[in-house]
FISE-120733 format. One record per residue: residue number from 1; x, y, z of N, C-alpha, C in turn. Coordinates in steps of 0.001 Angstrom, whole numbers, plus 500000, padded with zeros to 6 digits. Layout:
<nodes>
lumnu nu nv nw cau cav caw cu cv cw
NUM X Y Z X Y Z X Y Z
...
</nodes>
This chain:
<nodes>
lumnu nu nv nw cau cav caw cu cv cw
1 500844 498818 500000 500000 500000 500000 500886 501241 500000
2 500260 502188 499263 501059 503722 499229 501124 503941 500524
3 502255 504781 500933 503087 505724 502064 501918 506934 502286
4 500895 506505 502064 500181 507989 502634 498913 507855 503738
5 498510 508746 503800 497907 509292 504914 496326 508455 504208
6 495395 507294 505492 494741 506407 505069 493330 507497 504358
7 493166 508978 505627 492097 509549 505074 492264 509781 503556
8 493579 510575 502899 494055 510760 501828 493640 509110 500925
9 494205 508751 501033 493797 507272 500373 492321 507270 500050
10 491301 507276 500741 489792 507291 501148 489127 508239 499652
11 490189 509433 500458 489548 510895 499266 489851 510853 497579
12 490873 510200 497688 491073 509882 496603 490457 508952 495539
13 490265 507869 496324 489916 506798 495568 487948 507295 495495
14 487389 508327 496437 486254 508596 496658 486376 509381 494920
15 487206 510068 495028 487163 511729 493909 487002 510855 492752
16 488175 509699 492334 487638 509368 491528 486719 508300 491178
17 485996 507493 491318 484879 506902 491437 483793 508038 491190
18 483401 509180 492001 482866 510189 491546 483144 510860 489989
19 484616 511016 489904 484501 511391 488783 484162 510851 487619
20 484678 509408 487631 484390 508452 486439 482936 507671 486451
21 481904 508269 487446 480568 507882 487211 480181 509242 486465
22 480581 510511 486806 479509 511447 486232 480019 511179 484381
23 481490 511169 484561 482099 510900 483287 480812 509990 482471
24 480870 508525 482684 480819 507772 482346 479216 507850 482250
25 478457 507784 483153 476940 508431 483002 476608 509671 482007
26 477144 510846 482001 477256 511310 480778 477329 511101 479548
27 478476 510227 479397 478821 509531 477843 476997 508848 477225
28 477172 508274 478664 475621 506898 478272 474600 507818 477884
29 473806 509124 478789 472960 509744 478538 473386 510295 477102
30 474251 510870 476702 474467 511857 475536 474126 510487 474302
31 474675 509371 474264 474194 508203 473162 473106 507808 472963
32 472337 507824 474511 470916 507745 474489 470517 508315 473729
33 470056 510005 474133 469825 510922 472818 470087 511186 471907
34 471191 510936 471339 471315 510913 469791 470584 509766 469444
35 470823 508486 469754 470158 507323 469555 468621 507528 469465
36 467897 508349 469919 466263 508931 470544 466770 509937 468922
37 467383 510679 468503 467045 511885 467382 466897 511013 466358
38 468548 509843 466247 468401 509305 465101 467194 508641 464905
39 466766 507722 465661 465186 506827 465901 464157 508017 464857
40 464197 509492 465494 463248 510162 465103 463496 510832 463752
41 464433 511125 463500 464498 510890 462325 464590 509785 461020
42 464621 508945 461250 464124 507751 460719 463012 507362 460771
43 462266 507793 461991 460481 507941 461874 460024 508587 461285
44 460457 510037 460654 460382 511060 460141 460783 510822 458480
45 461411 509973 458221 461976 509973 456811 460983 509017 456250
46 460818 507699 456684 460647 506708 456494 459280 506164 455483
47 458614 507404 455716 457001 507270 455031 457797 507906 453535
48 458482 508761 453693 459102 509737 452380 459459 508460 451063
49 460868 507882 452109 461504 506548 451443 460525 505627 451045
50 459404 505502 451594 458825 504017 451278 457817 504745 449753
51 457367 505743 449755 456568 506606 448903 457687 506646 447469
52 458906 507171 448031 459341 507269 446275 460029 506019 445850
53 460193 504624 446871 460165 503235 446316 459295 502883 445285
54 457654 502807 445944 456895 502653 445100 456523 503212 443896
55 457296 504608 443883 456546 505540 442637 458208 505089 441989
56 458838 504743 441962 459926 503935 440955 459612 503002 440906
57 459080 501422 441603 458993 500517 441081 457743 500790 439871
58 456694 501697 440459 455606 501190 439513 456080 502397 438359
59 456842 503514 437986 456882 503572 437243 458572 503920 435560
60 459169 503258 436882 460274 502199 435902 459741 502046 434726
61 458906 500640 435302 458335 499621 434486 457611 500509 433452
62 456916 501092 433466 455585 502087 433188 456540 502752 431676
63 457726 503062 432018 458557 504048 431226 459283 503172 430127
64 459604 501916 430680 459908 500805 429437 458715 500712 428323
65 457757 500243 429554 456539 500131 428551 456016 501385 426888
66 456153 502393 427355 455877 503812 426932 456765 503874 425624
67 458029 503778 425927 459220 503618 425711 458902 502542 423927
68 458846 501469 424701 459243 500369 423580 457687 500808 422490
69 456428 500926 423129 455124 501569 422398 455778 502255 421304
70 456420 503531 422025 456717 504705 420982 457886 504241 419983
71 458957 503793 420224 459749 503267 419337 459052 502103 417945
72 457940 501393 418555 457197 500440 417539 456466 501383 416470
73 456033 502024 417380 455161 503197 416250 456073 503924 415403
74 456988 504430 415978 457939 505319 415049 458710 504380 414042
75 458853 502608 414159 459604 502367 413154 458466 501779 412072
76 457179 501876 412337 456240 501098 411760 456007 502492 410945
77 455364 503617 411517 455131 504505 410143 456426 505056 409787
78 457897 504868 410100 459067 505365 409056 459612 506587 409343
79 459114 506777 410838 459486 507832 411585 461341 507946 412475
80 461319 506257 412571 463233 506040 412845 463904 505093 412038
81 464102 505705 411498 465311 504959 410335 467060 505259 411284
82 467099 503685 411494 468431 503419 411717 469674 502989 410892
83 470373 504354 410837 471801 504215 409851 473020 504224 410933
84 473683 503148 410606 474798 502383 411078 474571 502095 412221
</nodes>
Protein backbone atom coordinates (compact mmCIF):
# COMPACT_ATOMS: atom_id res chain seq x y z
CA UNK A 1 0.00 0.00 0.00
CA UNK A 2 1.06 3.72 -0.77
CA UNK A 3 3.09 5.72 2.06
CA UNK A 4 0.18 7.99 2.63
CA UNK A 5 -2.09 9.29 4.91
CA UNK A 6 -5.26 6.41 5.07
CA UNK A 7 -7.90 9.55 5.07
CA UNK A 8 -5.95 10.76 1.83
CA UNK A 9 -6.20 7.27 0.37
CA UNK A 10 -10.21 7.29 1.15
CA UNK A 11 -10.45 10.89 -0.73
CA UNK A 12 -8.93 9.88 -3.40
CA UNK A 13 -10.08 6.80 -4.43
CA UNK A 14 -13.75 8.60 -3.34
CA UNK A 15 -12.84 11.73 -6.09
CA UNK A 16 -12.36 9.37 -8.47
CA UNK A 17 -15.12 6.90 -8.56
CA UNK A 18 -17.13 10.19 -8.45
CA UNK A 19 -15.50 11.39 -11.22
CA UNK A 20 -15.61 8.45 -13.56
CA UNK A 21 -19.43 7.88 -12.79
CA UNK A 22 -20.49 11.45 -13.77
CA UNK A 23 -17.90 10.90 -16.71
CA UNK A 24 -19.18 7.77 -17.65
CA UNK A 25 -23.06 8.43 -17.00
CA UNK A 26 -22.74 11.31 -19.22
CA UNK A 27 -21.18 9.53 -22.16
CA UNK A 28 -24.38 6.90 -21.73
CA UNK A 29 -27.04 9.74 -21.46
CA UNK A 30 -25.53 11.86 -24.46
CA UNK A 31 -25.81 8.20 -26.84
CA UNK A 32 -29.08 7.75 -25.51
CA UNK A 33 -30.17 10.92 -27.18
CA UNK A 34 -28.69 10.91 -30.21
CA UNK A 35 -29.84 7.32 -30.45
CA UNK A 36 -33.74 8.93 -29.46
CA UNK A 37 -32.96 11.88 -32.62
CA UNK A 38 -31.60 9.31 -34.90
CA UNK A 39 -34.81 6.83 -34.10
CA UNK A 40 -36.75 10.16 -34.90
CA UNK A 41 -35.50 10.89 -37.67
CA UNK A 42 -35.88 7.75 -39.28
CA UNK A 43 -39.52 7.94 -38.13
CA UNK A 44 -39.62 11.06 -39.86
CA UNK A 45 -38.02 9.97 -43.19
CA UNK A 46 -39.35 6.71 -43.51
CA UNK A 47 -43.00 7.27 -44.97
CA UNK A 48 -40.90 9.74 -47.62
CA UNK A 49 -38.50 6.55 -48.56
CA UNK A 50 -41.18 4.02 -48.72
CA UNK A 51 -43.43 6.61 -51.10
CA UNK A 52 -40.66 7.27 -53.73
CA UNK A 53 -39.83 3.24 -53.68
CA UNK A 54 -43.11 2.65 -54.90
CA UNK A 55 -43.45 5.54 -57.36
CA UNK A 56 -40.07 3.93 -59.04
CA UNK A 57 -41.01 0.52 -58.92
CA UNK A 58 -44.39 1.19 -60.49
CA UNK A 59 -43.12 3.57 -62.76
CA UNK A 60 -39.73 2.20 -64.10
CA UNK A 61 -41.66 -0.38 -65.51
CA UNK A 62 -44.41 2.09 -66.81
CA UNK A 63 -41.44 4.05 -68.77
CA UNK A 64 -40.09 0.81 -70.56
CA UNK A 65 -43.46 0.13 -71.45
CA UNK A 66 -44.12 3.81 -73.07
CA UNK A 67 -40.78 3.62 -74.29
CA UNK A 68 -40.76 0.37 -76.42
CA UNK A 69 -44.88 1.57 -77.60
CA UNK A 70 -43.28 4.71 -79.02
CA UNK A 71 -40.25 3.27 -80.66
CA UNK A 72 -42.80 0.44 -82.46
CA UNK A 73 -44.84 3.20 -83.75
CA UNK A 74 -42.06 5.32 -84.95
CA UNK A 75 -40.40 2.37 -86.85
CA UNK A 76 -43.76 1.10 -88.24
CA UNK A 77 -44.87 4.50 -89.86
CA UNK A 78 -40.93 5.36 -90.94
CA UNK A 79 -40.51 7.83 -88.41
CA UNK A 80 -36.77 6.04 -87.15
CA UNK A 81 -34.69 4.96 -89.67
CA UNK A 82 -31.57 3.42 -88.28
CA UNK A 83 -28.20 4.22 -90.15
CA UNK A 84 -25.20 2.38 -88.92
Amino acid sequence: MAPINRFTHLIGNCLHAVTYGVIRSTLILVLVVLSFVGLGLVAAVLPTIVLLLVIGIILIPLGIIVFRQAEFYAKKTGKLKRSG
